[in-house]
C-alpha positions in Angstrom: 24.1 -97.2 33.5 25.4 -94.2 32.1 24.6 -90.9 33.9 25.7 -87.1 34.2 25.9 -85.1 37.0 25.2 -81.0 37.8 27.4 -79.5 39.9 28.7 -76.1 41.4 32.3 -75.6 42.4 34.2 -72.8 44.3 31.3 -71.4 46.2 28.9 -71.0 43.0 31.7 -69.4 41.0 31.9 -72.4 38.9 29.8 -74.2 37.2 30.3 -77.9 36.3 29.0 -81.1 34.6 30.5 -84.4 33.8 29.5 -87.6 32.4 29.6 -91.2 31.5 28.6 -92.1 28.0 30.4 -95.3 27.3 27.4 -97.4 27.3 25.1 -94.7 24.9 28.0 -94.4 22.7 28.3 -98.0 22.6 24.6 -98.1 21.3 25.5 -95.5 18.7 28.4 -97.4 17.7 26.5 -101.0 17.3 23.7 -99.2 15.6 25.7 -97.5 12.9 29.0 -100.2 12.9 31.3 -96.9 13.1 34.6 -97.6 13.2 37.2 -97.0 15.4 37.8 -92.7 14.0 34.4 -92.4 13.2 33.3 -93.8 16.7 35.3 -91.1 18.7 34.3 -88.3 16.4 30.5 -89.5 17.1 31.3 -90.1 20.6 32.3 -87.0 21.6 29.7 -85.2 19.3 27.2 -87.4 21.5 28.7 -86.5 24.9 29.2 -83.1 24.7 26.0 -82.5 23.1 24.0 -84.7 26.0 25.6 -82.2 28.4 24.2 -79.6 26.6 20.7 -80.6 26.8 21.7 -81.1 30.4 22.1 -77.5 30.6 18.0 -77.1 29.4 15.0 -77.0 31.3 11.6 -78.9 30.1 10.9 -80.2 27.3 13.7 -78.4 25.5 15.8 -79.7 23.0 19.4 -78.8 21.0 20.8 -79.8 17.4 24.0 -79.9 16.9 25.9 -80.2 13.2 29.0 -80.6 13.1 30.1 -79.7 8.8 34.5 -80.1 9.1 34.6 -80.7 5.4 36.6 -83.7 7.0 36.3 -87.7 5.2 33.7 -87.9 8.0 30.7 -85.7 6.3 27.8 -84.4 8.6 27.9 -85.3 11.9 24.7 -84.7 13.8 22.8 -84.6 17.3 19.9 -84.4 18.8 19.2 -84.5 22.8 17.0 -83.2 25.4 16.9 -82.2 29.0 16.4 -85.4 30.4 19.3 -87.3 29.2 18.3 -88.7 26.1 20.3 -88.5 23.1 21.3 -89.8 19.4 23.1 -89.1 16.6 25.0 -90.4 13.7 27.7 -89.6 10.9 27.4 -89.6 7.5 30.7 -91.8 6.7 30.7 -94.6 9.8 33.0 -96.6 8.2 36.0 -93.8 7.8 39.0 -94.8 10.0 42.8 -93.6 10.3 46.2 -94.3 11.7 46.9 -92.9 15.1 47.8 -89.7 15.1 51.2 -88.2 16.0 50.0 -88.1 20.0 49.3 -92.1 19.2 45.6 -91.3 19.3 42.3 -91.1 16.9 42.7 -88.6 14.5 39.3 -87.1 15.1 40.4 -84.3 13.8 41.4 -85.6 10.3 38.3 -87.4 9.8 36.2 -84.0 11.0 38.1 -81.8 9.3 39.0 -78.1 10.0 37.3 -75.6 7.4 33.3 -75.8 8.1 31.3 -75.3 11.1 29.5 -75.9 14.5 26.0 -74.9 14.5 23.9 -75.6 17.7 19.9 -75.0 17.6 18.2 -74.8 20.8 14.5 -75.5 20.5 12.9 -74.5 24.1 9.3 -75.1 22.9 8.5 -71.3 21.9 8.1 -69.7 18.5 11.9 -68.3 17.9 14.7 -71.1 17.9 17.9 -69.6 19.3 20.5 -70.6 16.8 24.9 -70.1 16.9 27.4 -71.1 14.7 30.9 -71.0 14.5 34.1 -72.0 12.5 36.0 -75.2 13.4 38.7 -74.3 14.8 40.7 -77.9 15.5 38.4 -80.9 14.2 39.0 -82.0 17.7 35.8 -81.3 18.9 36.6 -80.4 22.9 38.3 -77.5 21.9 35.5 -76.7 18.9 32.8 -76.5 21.7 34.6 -74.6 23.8 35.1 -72.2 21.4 31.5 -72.1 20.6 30.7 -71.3 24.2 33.3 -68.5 24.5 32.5 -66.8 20.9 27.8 -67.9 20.0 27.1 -67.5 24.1 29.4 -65.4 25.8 30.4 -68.2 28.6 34.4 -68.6 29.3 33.9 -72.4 29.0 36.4 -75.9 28.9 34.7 -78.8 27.8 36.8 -82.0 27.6 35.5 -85.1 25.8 37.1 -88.3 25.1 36.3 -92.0 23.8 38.5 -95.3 23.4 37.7 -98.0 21.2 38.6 -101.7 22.1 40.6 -103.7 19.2 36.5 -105.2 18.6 35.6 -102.0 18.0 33.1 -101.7 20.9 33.3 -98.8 23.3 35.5 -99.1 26.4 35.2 -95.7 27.8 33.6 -92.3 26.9 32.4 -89.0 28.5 33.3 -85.9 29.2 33.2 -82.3 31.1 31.9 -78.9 30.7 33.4 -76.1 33.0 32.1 -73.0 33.1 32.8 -69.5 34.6 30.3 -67.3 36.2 30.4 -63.7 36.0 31.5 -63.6 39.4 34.7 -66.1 39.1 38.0 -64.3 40.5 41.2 -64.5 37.9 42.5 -67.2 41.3 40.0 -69.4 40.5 41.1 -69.0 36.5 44.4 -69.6 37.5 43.7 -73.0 39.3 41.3 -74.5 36.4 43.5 -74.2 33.8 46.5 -75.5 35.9 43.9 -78.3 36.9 42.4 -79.0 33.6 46.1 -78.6 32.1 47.8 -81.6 34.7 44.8 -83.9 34.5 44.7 -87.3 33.2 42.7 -87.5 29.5 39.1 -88.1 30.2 38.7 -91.2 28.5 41.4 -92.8 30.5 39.6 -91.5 34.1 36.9 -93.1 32.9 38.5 -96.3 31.8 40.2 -96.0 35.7 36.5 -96.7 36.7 35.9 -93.0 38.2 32.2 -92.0 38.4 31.3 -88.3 37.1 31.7 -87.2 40.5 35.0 -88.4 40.9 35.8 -86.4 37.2 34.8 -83.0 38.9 37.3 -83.6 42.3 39.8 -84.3 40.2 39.5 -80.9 38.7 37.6 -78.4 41.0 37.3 -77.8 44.5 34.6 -77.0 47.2 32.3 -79.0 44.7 28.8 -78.9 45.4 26.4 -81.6 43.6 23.2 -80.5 42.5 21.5 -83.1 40.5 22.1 -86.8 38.9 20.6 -87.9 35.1 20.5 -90.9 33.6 21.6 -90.6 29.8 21.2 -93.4 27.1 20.7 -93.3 23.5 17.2 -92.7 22.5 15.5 -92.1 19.2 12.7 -90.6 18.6 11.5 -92.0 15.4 8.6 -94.7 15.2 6.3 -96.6 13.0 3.5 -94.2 13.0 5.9 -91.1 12.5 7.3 -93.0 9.8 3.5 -93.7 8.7 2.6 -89.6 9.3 5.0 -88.9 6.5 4.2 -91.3 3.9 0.9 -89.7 4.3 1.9 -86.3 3.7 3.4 -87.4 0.6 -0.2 -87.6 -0.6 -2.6 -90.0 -2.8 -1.1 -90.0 -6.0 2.7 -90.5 -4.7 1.7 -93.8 -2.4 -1.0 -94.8 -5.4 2.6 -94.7 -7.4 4.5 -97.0 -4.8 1.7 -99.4 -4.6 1.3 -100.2 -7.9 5.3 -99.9 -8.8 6.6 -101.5 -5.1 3.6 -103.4 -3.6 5.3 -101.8 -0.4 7.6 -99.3 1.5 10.5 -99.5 3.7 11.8 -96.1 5.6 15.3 -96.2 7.5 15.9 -93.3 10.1 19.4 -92.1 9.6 19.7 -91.6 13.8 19.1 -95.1 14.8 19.3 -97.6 11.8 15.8 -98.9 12.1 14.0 -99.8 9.6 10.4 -99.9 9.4 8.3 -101.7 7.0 4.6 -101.0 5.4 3.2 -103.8 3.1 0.3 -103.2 0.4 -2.2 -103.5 2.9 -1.0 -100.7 5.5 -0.3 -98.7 2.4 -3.8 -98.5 1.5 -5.0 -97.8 4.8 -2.5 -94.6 4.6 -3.9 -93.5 1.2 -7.4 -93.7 2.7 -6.0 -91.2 5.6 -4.7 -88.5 2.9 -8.0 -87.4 2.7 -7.7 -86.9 -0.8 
């Protein structure tokens, strides 16, 4: 089971999380048949995002989009405080030669003249809402950027998938470091020597080393706070699906029954697809009230 962990480092200078997304990425991946580009692009769109809504409280929730002007198209994603995430790509089937480093060329498929834009939705009227340029297509170093420039947070997030020659998932998560107000430029010093010497994360993880493990390998004095289990979960379901056929109103599903004889809606986050037949439509005209 995939989980993420909370964590203080350095006496509460430094704050950490890390986690293990190969199985939810793995979801996302069977789901949307990404391939082996496309499934590390999405895979660390996922993970970094899932730590994100790691950092809410509640019932908050954050969007990500992720616009490179890349092969690639839209990425987006959509988690929650409790662990829960999804998200998909608008090209799954785009896929490269390794890059010169003999690794996915995320960045090529992502593309590096469009933007990061993260909406935090924390259940009150105002959204807060940041965006900034892409500055590599790699993604780690895209959100890092975004927590340095939209929220004022010296930040190194590090994020990594690898793809087995069946294009299943055989490793992917990631870590966020961040500085408090209060971090000395010693501690500066060691992180970035730390985060400079260390291992990619995909290949700790493929090593078998839990989130915990991630954070020793890079910090010191590390204090656990709290454990969450992540996994891919959708929010979509027949009766949302059936909510906005209905707000489409009486003469629009009048037109489908007599044109189709039925409906079919796909949600773009998860693949499924849900079916109404002529019978279930007219019980949905007869709730427009109309």
């Amino acid at each position: 089971m995939d989980y993420l962990v909370k964590a203080l480092a350095y006496n509460g200078q430094v704050r950490a999380y890390a986690v293990n997304t190969t199985d939810t990425v793995g979801e996302a991946q069977r789901r949307h048949n990404t391939r082996p580009t496309s499934s590390a692009a999405l895979g660390r769109a996922m993970t970094a995002g899932v730590m994100m809504g790691a950092m809410q409280k509640g019932d908050a929730k954050v969007s990500i989009k992720i616009e490179g002007g890349g092969p690639i198209g839209v990425i987006l994603v959509d988690t929650n405080a409790k662990g829960e995430v999804r998200g998909y790509v608008t090209n799954p089937h785009i896929d490269f030669e390794k890059n010169s480093k003999g690794k996915l060329d995320v960045a090529r498929a992502v593309g590096q003249s469009g933007t990061l834009t993260v909406v935090k939705d924390i259940g009150m009227k105002d959204h807060f809402s940041g965006q900034v340029p892409i500055v590599s297509g790699e993604l780690g170093e895209d959100f890092t950027y975004y927590f340095v420039s939209s929220e004022q947070v010296p930040s190194a997030v590090g994020v990594g998938v690898l793809v087995k020659n069946d294009l299943s998932i055989l490793a992917s998560g990631g870590f966020i470091i961040q500085l408090m107000p209060s971090a000395s430029q010693e501690i500066i010093d060691k992180l970035e020597s730390a985060i400079t010497h260390m291992e990619p994360i995909s290949k700790l993880i493929e090593k078998g080393l839990t989130p915990e493990e991630i954070l020793y390998t890079i910090l010191e004095d590390v204090k656990i706070l709290e454990k969450t289990d992540v996994k891919f979960q959708c929010q979509c379901s027949k009766d949302r699906i059936a909510s906005a056929i209905i707000s489409l109103g009486k003469e629009e599903i009048e037109s489908i029954i007599e044109e189709d004889g039925q409906a079919e809606a796909q949600c773009h986050f998860c693949n499924e697809t849900y079916h109404f037949n002529k019978e279930e439509l007219g019980e949905l005209l007869d709730k427009t009230g109309q």
